[in-house]
N, C-alpha and C positions, 0 to 999 in steps of 0.2 A: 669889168664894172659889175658892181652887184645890184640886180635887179628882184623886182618882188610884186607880186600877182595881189598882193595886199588891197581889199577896197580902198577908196575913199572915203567913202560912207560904210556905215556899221550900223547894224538892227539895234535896238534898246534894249537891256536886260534891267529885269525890276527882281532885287532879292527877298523873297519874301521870309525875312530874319534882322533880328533889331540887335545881334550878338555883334557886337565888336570884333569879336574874334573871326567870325567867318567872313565880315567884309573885310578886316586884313589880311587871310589867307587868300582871301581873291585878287586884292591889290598885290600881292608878293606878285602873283600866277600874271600880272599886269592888268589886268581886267577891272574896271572899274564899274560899279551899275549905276543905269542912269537914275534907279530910285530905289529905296525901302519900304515895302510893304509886309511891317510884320502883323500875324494874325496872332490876339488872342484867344487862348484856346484850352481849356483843360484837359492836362496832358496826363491823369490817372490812367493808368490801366485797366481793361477791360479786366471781366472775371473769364482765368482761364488765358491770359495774351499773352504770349512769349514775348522777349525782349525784340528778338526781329519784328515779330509783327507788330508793334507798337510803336517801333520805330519809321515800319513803312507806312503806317495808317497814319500816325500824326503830318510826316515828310507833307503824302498826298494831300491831307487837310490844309495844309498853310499854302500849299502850293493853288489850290481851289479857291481859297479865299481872297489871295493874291491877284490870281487869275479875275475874279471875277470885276476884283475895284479895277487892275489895270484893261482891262476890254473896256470898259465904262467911261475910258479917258483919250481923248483925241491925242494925246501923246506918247501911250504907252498901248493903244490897242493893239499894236504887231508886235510886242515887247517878245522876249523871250522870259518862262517867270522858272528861277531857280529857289528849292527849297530844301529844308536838309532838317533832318533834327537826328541827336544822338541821346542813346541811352546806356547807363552802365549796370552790368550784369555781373552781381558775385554772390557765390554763393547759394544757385539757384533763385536768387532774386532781384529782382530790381528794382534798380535805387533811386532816391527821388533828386528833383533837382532841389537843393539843401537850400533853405529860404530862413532857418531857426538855426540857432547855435546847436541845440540836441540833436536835431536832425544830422549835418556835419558831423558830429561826435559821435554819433552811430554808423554812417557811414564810412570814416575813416576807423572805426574800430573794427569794422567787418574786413575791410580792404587791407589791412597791416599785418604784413608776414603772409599774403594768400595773394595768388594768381585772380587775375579777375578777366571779363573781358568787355570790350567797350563797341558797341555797333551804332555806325551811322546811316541814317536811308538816304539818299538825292532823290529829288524830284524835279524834273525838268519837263515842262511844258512847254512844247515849240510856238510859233508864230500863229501856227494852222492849228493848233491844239493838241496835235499828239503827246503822248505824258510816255516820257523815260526814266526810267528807276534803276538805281543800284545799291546793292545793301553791303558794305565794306564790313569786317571784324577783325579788330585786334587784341590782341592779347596782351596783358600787362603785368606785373610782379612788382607787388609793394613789399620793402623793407620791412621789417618789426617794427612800430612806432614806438620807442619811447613815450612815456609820460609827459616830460619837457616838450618834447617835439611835435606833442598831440595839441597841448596846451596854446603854442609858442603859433600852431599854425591856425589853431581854431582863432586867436588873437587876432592874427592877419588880417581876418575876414574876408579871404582871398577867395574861400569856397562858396562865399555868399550867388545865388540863383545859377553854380555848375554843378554838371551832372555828376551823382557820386562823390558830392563836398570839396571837388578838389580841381583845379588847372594846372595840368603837367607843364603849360607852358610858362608856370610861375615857381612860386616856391616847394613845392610839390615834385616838382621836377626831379627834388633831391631825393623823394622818397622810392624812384623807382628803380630798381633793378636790374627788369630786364622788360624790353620790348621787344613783342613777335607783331611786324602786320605795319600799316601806315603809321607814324606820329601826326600826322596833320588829321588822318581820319579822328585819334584823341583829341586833340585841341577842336574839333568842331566838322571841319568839312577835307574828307579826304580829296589833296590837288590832284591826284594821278586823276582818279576817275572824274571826277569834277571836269575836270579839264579835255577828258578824251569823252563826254557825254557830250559839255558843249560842242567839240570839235566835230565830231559821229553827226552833228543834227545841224550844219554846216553855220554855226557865231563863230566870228573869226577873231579866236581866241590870242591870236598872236599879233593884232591889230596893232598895239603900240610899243612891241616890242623893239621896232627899229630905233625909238629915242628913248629906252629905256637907259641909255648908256649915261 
């Protein structure tokens, strides 16, 4: 008979991110949070910030701000609060998240036919406040765009408010070539580490995986 050490009860986790995408890589992983707390935040770069560290300074901001509303709420004070932001790097620079049509259009013109690379920060603040970090990088290789296919995707509107004009886990998809490093790190929140940060800081990530069937 199979048996399992699994609580009953389970600590709150509040994600502090309003991206679709990263609450569905969480629901794949089984994990569901018991709330969203996204921070707005102007996410320009500093003069002088490399793509990692702008990535781990924004992470740690959202995850602060997070932090601060769930303490402040009889339901979420012993929350655990996860944060993440990713940024994409070609070129020597980095790219914004595309909000304007021209923006996408310069971003995908830079990325076509070139290696680029995409890093995510986690931030994870435990129950008691300790703050866990890890900065994930992968590497990606976009096709030659076409004209049509520049045109066809700017149309889309797929790359509206992602990082680098583009979501690999959409149409975009077709444009890649080759990938070094996590796919999920690109779409928003790499699961490996994601999941071995909460695990490492003892959220019992595996809680409902017995009726995941």
């Amino acid at each position: 008979m199979f048996e399992t050490s699994s609580p009953s009860w389970r600590p709150q986790l509040v994600l502090a991110s309003a991206s679709p995408r990263r609450l569905a890589l969480l629901q794949q992983a089984g994990i569901e949070p018991d709330a969203l707390l996204p921070a707005d935040m102007d996410e320009t770069p500093l003069k002088g910030e490399s793509a990692k560290e702008l990535a781990r300074r924004l992470a740690r901001a959202k995850a602060e701000v997070a932090r601060k509303t769930a303490r402040s709420r009889e339901d979420l004070k012993d929350a655990y609060i996860l944060a993440a932001d990713t940024v994409v790097l070609a070129g020597g620079r980095i790219l914004p998240k595309a909000e304007v049509v021209d923006e996408a259009a310069a971003c995908l013109r830079l990325l076509s036919g070139r290696a680029h690379r995409v890093y995510t920060s986690i931030c994870l603040v435990t129950p008691k406040d300790a703050v866990r970090e890890r900065l994930v990088e992968t590497r990606v290789r976009f096709k030659r765009l076409s004209r049509e296919e520049l045109e066809r995707y700017l149309a889309s509107g797929e790359w509206r408010g992602k990082a680098g004009g583009y979501a690999i886990q959409g149409l975009a998809g077709t444009f890649v070539v080759k990938i070094v490093g996590s796919y999920t790190n690109v779409v928003g929140l790499p699961l490996y580490e994601t999941v071995a940060l909460l695990d490492g800081e003892g959220y019992p990530v595996r809680f409902t995986w017995l009726n995941a069937a």
